[in-house]
C-alpha positions in Angstrom: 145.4 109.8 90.2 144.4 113.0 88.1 143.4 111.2 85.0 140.8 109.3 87.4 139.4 112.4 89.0 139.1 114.2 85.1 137.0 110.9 84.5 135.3 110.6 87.5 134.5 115.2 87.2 133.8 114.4 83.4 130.9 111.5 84.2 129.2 113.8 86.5 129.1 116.0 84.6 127.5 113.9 82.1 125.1 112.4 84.1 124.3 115.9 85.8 123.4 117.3 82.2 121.3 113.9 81.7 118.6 114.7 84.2 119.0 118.4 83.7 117.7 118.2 80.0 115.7 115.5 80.9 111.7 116.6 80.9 109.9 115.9 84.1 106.8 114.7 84.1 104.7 116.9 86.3 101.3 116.4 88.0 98.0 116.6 86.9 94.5 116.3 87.7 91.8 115.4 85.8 89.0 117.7 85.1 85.6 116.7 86.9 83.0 116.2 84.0 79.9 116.3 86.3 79.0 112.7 86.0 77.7 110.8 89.4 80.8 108.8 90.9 77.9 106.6 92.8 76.4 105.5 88.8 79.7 105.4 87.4 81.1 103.0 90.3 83.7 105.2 91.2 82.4 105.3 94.5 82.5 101.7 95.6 86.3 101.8 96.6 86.4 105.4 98.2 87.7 105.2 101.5 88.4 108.4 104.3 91.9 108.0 105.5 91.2 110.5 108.3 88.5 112.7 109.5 88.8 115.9 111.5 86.5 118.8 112.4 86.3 122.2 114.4 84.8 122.7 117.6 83.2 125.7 118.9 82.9 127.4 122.2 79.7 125.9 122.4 80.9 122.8 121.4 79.3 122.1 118.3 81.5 119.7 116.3 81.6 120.9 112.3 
């Protein structure tokens, strides 16, 4: 029974140390280069997912 916990503490430990040294790959954006997403036809398949806005006391919705 001890010699399989030591290999079942030793494989942790391996595989612990395996996504520890491991490098992540991290988010990014891309940099906006100023060109028009309407000419470039990145537009065509934009879609609003949801829309809200503020009211104000005299309700005018913004």
């Amino acid at each position: 029974m001890n010699k399989l916990l030591n290999i079942v503490m030793i494989a942790t430990l391996v595989v612990g140390l395996f996504f520890a040294i491991t490098p992540i790959n991290k988010a990014f954006a891309l940099s906006y280069d100023g060109s028009d997403p309407v000419s470039t036809g990145c537009a065509k398949d934009a879609v609003t997912k949801s829309y809200s806005g503020i009211v104000d006391r005299y309700d005018n919705f913004y």
